[in-house]
VEXZARO-327179 format. One record per residue: residue in one letter; y, x, z of N, C-alpha, C in turn. Coordinates in steps of 0.02 Angstrom, whole numbers, padded with zeros to 5 digits, always signed. Layout:
aYXZYXZYXZ;...
***
This chain:
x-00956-05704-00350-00924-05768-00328-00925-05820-00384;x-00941-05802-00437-00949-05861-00496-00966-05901-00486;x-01013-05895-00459-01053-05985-00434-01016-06030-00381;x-00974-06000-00333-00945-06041-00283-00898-06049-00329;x-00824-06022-00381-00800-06015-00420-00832-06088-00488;x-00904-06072-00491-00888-06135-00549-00916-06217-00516;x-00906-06237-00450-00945-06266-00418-00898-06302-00396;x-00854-06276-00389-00772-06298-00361-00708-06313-00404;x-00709-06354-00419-00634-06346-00452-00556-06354-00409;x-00491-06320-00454-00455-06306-00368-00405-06299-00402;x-00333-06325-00408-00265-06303-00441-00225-06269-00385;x-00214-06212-00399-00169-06153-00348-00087-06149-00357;x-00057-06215-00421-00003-06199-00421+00044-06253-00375;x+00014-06300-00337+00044-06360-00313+00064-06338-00228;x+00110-06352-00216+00139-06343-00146+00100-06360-00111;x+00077-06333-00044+00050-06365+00017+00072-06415+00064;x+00123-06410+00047+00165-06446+00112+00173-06528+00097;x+00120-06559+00053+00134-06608+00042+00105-06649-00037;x+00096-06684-00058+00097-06696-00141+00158-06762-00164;x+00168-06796-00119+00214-06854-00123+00302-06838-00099;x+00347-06869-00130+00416-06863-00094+00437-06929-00098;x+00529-06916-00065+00548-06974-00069+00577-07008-00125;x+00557-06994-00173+00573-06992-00254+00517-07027-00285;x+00465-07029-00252+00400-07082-00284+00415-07158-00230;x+00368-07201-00281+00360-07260-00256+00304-07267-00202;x+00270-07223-00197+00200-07191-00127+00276-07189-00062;x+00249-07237-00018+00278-07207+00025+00218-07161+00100;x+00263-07121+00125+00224-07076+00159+00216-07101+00218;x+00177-07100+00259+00158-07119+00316+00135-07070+00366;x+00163-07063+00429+00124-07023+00470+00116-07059+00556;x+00089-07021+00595+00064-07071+00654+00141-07109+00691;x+00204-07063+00672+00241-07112+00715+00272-07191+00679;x+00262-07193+00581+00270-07253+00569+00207-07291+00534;x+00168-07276+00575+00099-07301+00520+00091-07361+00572;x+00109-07371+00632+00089-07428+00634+00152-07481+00632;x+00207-07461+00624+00249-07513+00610+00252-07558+00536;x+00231-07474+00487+00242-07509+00417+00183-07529+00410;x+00112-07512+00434+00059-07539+00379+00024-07585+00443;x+00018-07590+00506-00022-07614+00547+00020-07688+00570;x+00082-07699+00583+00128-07734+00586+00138-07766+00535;x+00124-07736+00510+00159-07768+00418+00093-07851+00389;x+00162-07889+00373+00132-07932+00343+00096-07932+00265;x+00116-07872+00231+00077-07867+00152+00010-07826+00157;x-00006-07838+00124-00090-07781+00073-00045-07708+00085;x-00099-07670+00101-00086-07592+00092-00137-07571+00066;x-00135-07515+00010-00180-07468+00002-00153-07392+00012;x-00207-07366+00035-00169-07303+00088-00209-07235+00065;x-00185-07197+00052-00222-07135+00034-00230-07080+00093;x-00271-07073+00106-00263-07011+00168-00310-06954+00119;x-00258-06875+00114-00278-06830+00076-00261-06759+00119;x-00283-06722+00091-00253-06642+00099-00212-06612+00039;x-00150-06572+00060-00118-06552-00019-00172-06498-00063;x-00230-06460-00019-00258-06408-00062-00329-06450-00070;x-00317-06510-00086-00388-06546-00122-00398-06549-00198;x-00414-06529-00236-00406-06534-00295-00420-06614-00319;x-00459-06647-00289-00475-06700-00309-00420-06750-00290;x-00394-06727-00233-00308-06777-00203-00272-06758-00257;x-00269-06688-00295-00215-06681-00343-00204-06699-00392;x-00291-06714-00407-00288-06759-00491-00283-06826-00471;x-00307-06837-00428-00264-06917-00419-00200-06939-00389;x-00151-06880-00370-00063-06892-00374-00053-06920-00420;x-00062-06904-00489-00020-06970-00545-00042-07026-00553;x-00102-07035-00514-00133-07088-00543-00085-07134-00487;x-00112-07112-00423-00080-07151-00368-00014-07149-00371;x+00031-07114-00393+00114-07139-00410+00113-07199-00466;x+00071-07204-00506+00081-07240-00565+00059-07305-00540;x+00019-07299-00496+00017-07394-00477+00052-07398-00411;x+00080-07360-00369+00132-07380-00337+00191-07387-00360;x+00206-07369-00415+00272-07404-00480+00251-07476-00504;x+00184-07470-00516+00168-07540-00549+00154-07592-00504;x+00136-07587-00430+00133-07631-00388+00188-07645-00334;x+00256-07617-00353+00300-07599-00327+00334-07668-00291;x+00346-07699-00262+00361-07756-00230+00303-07813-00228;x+00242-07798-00240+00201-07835-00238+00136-07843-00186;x+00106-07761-00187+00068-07724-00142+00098-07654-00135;x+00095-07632-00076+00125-07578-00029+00066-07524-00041;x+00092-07465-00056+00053-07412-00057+00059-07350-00033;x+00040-07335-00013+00049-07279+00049+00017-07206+00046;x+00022-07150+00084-00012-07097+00093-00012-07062+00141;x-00055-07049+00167-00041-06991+00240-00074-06924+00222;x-00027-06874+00244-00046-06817+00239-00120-06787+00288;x-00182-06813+00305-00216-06817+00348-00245-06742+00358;x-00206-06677+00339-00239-06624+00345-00160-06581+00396;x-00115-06631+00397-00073-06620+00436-00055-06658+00493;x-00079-06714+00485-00083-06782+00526-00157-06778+00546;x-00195-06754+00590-00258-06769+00585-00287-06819+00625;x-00230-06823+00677-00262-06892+00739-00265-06945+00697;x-00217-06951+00633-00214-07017+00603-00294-07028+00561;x-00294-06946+00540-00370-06979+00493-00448-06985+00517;x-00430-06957+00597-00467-06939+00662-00511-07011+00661;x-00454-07056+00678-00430-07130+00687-00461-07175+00637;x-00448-07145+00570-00503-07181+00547-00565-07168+00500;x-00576-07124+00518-00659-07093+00530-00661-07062+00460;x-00593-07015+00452-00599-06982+00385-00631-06911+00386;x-00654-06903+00320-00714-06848+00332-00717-06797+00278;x-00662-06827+00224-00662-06776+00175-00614-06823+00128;x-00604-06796+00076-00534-06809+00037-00543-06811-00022;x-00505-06856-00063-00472-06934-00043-00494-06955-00020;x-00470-07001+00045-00503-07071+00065-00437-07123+00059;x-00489-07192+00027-00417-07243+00011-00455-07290+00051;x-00413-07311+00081-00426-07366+00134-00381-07437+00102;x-00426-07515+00126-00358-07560+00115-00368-07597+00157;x-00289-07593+00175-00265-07626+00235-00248-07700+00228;x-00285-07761+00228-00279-07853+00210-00251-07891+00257;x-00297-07935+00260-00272-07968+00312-00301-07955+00376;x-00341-07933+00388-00348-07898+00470-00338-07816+00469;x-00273-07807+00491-00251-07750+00487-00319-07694+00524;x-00326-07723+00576-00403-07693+00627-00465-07685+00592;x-00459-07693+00529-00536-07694+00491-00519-07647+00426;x-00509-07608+00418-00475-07563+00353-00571-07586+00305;x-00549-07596+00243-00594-07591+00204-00597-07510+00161;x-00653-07478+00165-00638-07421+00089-00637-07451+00048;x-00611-07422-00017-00603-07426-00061-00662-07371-00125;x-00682-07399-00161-00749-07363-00177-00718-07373-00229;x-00664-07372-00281-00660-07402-00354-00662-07338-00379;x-00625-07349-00450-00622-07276-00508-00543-07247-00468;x-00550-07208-00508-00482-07170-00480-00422-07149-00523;x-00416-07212-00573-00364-07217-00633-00305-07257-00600;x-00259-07255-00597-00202-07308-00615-00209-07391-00617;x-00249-07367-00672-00282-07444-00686-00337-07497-00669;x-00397-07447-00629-00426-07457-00567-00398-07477-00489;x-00334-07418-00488-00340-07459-00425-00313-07519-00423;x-00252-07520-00473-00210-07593-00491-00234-07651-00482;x-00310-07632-00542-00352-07696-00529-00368-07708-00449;x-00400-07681-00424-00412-07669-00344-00370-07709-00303;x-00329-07690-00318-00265-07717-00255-00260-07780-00264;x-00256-07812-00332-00230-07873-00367-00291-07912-00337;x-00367-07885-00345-00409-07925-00313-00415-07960-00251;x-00392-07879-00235-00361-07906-00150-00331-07941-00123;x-00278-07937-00168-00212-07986-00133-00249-08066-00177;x-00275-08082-00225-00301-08152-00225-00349-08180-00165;x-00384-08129-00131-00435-08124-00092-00405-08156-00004;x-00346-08128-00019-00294-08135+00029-00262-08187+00049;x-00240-08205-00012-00204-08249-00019-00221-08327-00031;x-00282-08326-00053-00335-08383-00050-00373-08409+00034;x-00369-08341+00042-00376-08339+00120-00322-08383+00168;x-00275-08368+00143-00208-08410+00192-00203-08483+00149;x-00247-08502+00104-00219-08564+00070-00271-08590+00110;x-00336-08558+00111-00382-08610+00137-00377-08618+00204;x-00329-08575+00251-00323-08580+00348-00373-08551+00358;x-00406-08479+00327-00454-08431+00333-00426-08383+00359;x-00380-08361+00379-00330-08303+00386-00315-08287+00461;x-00389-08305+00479-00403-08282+00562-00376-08214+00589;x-00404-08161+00559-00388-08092+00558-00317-08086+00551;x-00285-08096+00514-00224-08110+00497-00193-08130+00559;x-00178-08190+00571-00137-08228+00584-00140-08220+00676;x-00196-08206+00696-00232-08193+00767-00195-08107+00778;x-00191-08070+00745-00161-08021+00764-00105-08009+00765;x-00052-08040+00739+00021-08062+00731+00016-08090+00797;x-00021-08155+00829-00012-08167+00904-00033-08148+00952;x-00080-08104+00953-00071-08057+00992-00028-08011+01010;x+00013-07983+00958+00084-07941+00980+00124-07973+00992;x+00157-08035+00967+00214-08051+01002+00183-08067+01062;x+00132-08109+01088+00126-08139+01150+00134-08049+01182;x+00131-08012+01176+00129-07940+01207+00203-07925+01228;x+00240-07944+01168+00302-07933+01194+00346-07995+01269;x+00300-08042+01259+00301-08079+01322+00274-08061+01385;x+00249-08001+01386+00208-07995+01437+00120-07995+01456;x+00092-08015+01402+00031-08012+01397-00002-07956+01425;x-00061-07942+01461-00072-07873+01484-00143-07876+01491;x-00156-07941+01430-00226-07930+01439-00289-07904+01439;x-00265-07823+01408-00311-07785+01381-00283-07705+01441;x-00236-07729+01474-00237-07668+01519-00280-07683+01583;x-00319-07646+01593-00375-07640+01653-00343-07627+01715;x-00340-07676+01770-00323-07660+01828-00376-07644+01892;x-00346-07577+01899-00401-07547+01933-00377-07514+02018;x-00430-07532+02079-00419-07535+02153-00446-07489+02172;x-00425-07466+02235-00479-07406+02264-00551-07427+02283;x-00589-07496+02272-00641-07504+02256-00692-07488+02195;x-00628-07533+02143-00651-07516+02083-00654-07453+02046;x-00613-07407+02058-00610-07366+02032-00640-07303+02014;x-00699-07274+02036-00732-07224+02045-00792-07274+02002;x-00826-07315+02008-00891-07346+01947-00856-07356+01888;x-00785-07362+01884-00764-07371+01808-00739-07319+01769;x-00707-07270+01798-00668-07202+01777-00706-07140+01775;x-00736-07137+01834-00768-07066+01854-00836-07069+01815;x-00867-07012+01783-00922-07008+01748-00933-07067+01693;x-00863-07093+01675-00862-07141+01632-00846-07094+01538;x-00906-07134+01502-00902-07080+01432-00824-07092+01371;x-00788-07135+01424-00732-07162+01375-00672-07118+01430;x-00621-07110+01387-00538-07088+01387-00518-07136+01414;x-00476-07130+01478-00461-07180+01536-00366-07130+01546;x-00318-07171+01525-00239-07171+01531-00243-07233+01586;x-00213-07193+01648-00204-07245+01707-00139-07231+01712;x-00096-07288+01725-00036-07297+01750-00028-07309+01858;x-00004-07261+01873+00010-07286+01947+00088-07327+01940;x+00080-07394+01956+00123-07410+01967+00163-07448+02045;x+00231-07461+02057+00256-07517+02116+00268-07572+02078;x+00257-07612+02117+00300-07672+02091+00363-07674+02069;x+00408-07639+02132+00470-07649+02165+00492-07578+02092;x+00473-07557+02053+00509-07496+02023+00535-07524+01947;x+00582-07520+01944+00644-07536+01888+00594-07494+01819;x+00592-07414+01848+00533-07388+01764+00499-07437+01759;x+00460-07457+01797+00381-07466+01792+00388-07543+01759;x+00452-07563+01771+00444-07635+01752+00481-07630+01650;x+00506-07572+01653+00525-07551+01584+00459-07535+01561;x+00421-07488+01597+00361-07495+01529+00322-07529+01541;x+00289-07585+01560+00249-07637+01562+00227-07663+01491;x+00290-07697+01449+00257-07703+01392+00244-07673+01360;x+00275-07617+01335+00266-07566+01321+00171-07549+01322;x+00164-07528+01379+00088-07500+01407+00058-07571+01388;x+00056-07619+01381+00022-07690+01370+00037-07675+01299;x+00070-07659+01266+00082-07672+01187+00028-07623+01154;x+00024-07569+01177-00025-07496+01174-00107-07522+01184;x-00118-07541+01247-00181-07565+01268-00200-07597+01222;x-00181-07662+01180-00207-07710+01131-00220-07644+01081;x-00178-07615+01067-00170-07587+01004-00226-07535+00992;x-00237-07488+01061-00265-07449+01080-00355-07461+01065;x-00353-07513+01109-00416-07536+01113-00454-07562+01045;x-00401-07579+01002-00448-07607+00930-00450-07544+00872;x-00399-07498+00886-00405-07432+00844-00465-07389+00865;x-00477-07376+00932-00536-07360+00954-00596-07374+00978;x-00596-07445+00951-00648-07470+00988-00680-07471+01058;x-00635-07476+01088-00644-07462+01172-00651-07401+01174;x-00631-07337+01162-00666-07273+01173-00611-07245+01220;x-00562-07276+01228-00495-07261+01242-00456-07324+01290;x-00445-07317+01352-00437-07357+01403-00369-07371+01426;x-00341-07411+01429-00261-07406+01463-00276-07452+01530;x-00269-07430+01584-00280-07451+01659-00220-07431+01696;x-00203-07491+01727-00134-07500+01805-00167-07485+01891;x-00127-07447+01903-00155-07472+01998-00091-07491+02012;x-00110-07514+02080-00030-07547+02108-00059-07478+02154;x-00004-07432+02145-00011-07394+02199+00015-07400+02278;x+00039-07446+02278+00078-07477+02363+00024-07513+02388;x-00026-07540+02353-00089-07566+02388-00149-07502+02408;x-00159-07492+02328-00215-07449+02344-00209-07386+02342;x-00184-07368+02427-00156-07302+02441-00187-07247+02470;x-00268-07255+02442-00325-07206+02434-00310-07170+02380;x-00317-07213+02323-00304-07176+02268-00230-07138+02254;x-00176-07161+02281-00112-07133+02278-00118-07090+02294;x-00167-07081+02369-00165-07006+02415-00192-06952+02391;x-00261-06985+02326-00293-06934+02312-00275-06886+02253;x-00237-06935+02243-00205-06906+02154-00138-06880+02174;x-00099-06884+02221-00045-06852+02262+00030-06881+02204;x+00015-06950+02195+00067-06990+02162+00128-06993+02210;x+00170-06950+02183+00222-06946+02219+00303-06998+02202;x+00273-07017+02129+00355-07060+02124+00321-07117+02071;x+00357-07140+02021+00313-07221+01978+00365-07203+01906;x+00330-07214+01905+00260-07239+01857+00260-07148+01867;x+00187-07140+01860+00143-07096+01843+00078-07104+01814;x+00086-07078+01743+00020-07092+01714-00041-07035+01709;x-00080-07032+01726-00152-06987+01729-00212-07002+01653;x-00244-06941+01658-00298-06945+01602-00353-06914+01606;x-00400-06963+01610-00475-06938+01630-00522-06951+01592;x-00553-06893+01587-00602-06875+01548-00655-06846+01553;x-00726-06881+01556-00791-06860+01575-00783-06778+01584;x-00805-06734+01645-00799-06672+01677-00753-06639+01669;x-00679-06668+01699-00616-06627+01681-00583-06662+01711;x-00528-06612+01776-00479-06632+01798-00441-06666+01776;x-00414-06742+01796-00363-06787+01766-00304-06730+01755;x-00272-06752+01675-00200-06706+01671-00158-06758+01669;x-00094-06762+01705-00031-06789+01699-00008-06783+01606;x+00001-06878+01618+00045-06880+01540+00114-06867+01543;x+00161-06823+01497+00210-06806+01499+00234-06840+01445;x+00209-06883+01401+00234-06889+01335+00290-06955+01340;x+00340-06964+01285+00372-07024+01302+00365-07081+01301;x+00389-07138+01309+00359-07207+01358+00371-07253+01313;x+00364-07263+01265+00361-07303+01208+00294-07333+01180;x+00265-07374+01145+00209-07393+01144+00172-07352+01079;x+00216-07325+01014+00214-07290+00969+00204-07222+01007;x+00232-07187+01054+00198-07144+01098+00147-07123+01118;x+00146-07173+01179+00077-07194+01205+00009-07208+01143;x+00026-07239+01107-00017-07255+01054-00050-07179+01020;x+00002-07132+01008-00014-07086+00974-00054-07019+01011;x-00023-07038+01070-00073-06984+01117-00156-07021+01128;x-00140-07083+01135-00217-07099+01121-00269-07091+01090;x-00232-07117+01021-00291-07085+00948-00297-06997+00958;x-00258-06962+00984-00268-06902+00981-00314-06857+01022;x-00334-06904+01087-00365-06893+01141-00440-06928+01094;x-00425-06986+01080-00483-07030+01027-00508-06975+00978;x-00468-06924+00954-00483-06894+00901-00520-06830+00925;x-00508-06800+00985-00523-06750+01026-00597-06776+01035;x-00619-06829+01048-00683-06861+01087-00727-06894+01008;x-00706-06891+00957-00754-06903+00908-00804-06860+00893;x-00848-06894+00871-00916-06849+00851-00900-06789+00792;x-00933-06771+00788-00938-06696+00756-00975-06711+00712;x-00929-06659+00642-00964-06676+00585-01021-06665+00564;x-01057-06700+00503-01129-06699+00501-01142-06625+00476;x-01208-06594+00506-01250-06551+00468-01282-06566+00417;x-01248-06530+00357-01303-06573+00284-01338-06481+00249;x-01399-06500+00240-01446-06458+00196-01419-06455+00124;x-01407-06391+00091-01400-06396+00039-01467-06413-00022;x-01468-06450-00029-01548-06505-00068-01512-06493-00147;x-01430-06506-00139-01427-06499-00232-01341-06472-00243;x-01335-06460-00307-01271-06414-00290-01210-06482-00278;x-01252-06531-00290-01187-06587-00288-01185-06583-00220;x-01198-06593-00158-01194-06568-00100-01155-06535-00088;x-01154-06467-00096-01127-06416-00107-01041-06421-00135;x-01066-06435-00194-00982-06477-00222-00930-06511-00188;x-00960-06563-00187-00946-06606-00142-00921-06580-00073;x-00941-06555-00046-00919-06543+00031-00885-06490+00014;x-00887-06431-00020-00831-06386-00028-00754-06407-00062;x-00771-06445-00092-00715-06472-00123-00658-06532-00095;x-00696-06574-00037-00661-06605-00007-00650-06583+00068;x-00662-06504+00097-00642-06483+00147-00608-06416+00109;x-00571-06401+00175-00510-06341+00177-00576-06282+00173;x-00610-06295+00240-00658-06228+00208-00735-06247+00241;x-00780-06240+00208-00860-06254+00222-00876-06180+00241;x-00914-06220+00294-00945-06140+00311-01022-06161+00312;x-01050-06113+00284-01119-06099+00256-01187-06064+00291;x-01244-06090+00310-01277-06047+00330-01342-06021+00290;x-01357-05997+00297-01451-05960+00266-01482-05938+00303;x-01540-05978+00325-01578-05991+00369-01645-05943+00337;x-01667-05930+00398-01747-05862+00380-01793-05931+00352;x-01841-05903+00319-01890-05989+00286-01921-05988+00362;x-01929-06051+00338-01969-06093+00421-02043-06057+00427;x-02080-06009+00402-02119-06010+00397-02114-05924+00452;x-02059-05894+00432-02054-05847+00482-02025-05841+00547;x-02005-05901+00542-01971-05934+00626-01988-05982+00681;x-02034-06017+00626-02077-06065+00652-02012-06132+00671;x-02053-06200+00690-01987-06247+00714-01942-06235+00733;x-01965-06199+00817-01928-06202+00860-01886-06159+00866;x-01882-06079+00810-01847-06048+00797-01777-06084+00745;x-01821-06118+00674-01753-06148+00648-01712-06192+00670;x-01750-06230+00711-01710-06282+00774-01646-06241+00823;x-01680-06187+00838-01635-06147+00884-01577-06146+00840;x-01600-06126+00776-01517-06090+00743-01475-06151+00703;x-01521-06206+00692-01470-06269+00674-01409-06291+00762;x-01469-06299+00806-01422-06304+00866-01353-06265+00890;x-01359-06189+00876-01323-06170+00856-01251-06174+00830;x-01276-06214+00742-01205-06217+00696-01193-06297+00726;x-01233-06349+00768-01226-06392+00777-01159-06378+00840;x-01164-06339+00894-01122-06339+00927-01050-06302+00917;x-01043-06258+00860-01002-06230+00826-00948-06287+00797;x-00972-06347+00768-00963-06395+00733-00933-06437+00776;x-00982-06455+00842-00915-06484+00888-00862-06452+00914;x-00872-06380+00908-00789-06355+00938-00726-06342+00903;x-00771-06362+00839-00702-06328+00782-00701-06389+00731;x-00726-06484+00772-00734-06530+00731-00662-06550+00729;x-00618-06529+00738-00546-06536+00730-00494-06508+00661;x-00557-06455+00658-00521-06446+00592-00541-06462+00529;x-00574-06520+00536-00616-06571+00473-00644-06516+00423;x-00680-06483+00443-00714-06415+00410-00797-06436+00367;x-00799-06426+00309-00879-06446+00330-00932-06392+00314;x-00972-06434+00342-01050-06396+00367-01103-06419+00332;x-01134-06330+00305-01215-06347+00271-01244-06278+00282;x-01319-06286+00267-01366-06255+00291-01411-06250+00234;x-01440-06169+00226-01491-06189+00184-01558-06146+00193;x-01601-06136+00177-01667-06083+00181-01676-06062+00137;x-01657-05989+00176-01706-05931+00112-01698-05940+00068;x-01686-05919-00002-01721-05922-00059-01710-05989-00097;x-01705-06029-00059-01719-06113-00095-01636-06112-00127;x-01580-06073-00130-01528-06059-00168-01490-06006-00201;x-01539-05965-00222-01552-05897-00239-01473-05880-00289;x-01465-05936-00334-01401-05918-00343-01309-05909-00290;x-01334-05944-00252-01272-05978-00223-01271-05903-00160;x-01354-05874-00156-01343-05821-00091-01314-05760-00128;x-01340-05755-00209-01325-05701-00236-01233-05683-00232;x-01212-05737-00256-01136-05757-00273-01118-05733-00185;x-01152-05739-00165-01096-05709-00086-01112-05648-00055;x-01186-05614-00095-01197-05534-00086-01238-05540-00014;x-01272-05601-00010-01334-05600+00045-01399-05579+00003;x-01405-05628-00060-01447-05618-00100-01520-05573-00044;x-01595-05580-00036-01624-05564-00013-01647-05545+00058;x-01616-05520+00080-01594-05482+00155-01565-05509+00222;x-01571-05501+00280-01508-05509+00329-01512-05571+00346;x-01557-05612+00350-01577-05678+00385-01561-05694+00463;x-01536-05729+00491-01485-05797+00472-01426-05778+00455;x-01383-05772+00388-01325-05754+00378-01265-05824+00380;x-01216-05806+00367-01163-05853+00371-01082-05837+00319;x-01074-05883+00284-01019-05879+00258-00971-05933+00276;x-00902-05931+00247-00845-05961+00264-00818-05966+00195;x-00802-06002+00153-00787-06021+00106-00736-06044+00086;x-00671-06039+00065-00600-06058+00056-00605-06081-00008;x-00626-06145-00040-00634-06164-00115-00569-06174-00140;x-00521-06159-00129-00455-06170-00128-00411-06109-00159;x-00445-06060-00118-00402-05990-00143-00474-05970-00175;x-00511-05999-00177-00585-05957-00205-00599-05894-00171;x-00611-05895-00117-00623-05844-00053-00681-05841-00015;x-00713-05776+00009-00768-05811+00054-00753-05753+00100;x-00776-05759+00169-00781-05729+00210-00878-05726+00232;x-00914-05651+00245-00963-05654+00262-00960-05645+00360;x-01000-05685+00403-01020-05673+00464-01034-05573+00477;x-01008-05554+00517-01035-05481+00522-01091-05479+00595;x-01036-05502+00634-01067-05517+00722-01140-05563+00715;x-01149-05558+00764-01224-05604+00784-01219-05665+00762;x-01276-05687+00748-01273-05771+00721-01274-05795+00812;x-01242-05795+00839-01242-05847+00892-01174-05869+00913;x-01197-05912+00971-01117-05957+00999-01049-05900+00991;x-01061-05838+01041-01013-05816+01041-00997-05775+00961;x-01044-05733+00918-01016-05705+00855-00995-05751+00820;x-01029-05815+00821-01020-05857+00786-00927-05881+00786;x-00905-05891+00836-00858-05919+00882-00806-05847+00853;x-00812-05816+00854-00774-05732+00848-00748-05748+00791;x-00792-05767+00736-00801-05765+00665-00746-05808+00652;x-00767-05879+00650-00728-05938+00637-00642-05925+00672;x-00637-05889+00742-00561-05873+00757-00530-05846+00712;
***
């Protein structure tokens, strides 16, 4: 194991349950106040989304307390636990750890953050930002800004411009065999709920729709009109909300009726329906590094050389870890592949070394652990393995 061992670096004495408290100037964020404090919010955010067993999140805890002391009433700095929170980092297309995002003046446009990872890097960072910002509102540039502030209040007036109203005409070309997440509300007119969550469900829809880029739908029927669809869905009282999703029985939403709610079952359904992480070839050990070190656990394959499988054989067995990858892309895991021989150290270190082609490991860079595949390299051993 030396080689996975010196490839990784990993501190085993730091708690899991977290790296930040309420004793630092980081404040913590998770999906039920992330959009009040940082999306709502009129200041600069810079936001850390990490895992506690990242080694690389751990060496940058002091750094990131030390300029949330130093930017302390000036720029807002934040962290989400995104290996416990995952719809949140689902949401914004996090893939491995640290990711620092900054939140400006269009809350809807998160910029990364690519700087050094000192104290004094990000300081500078932020400070750029906020001139960037703030020059922005001197010159009446502050479109992003200022356009999304009116869009919510006009929401709290009633605005409902982003909820889709849908008839027993319309409804089957827009919903059914449709590749997007569709939350329909049946509503009456005449119903006291239904008129409680209105803005509510209108406040969500705006919100909804720019976090996911349309992938994620909030739609009304008047069910007292269109009483095809009432009959078919067997809407028995109001508001009742439904959720449909390309080849799968609509399931009844049970969750509560708030727009922070609603919001959060969205990204999570959003997060359920994201693509699956990439398949990368191990080409160099930074690869390797790299992806072991910013996931909980990489799982590994060793592929027979192409020359004894031919294409359509190594094709078969990438397809394979490719569909493995969408079923278990939830647990932000990552994935690499390599052939034969072309990593003679890295197969030795896991006791494949020569033999036993297509093998598979599971890799815990964390506890410095590996697990070898025993069962068949396919869907189901495969599937056995990873449970």
């Amino acid at each position: 194991l030396l080689f996975v061992v010196g490839t990784v670096s990993c501190t085993l004495f730091l708690a899991v349950n977290g790296l930040y408290s309420a004793s630092d100037d980081v404040i913590e964020l998770t999906p039920t106040n992330f959009n009040k404090e940082v999306i709502q919010s009129d200041s600069l955010w810079l936001v850390e989304f990490y895992a506690p067993w990242c080694g690389h999140c751990q060496r940058l805890t002091p750094e990131w307390k030390k300029a949330a002391t130093a930017l302390k009433g000036v720029v807002k700095v934040g962290a989400v636990d995104a290996d416990k929170h995952q719809s949140l980092g689902g949401q914004y297309g996090v893939r491995g750890f640290p990711t620092i995002k900054i939140f400006g003046a269009n809350k809807n446009k998160a910029e990364d953050y690519q700087g050094g990872r000192t104290s004094d890097a990000i300081v500078d960072a932020a400070l750029s930002a906020l001139r960037t910002l703030v020059k922005e509102r001197l010159s009446g540039r502050s479109g992003g800004y200022s356009s999304g502030k009116q869009v919510f209040e006009g929401i709290g007036g009633g605005d409902k411009k982003d909820v889709i109203e849908l008839t027993d005409d319309s409804f089957d070309k827009n919903v059914i065999n449709s590749d997007d997440v569709w939350m329909v509300e049946f509503y009456a007119p005449w119903c006291g709920h239904c008129k409680n969550l209105e803005p509510e469900w209108a406040a969500a829809a705006t919100e909804v729709k720019e976090q996911t880029k349309g992938k994620v739908k909030l739609a009304a029927v008047d069910a007292t009109v269109n009483q095809m669809l009432a009959s078919r869905y067997g809407i028995r009282g109001f508001p009742t909300i439904k959720i449909f999703q390309k080849g799968e029985d609509p399931v009844d939403y049970d969750g509560g009726r708030t727009r922070s709610d609603i919001i959060a079952r969205a990204l999570d359904l959003f997060s359920d329906n994201a693509p699956p992480p990439e398949l990368l070839e191990i080409i160099s050990e930074d690869v390797l590094k790299s992806t072991c070190d910013a996931h909980q656990l990489c799982i590994i394959s060793v592929l027979p050389h192409i020359l004894d499988t031919g294409a359509s054989g190594r094709n078969s067995y990438l397809d394979v870890m490719l569909k493995m990858a969408e079923k278990y892309k939830k647990k932000m895991w990552g994935w690499l592949w390599t052939e034969a021989g072309a990593q003679s150290d890295l197969e030795s270190s896991l006791g494949i070394g020569g033999f036993g082609y297509p093998a598979m490991a599971a890799i815990n860079a964390r506890k410095m652990k590996f697990a070898l595949l025993k069962g068949s390299f396919s869907e189901q051993g495969i599937n056995e393995f990873l449970r």
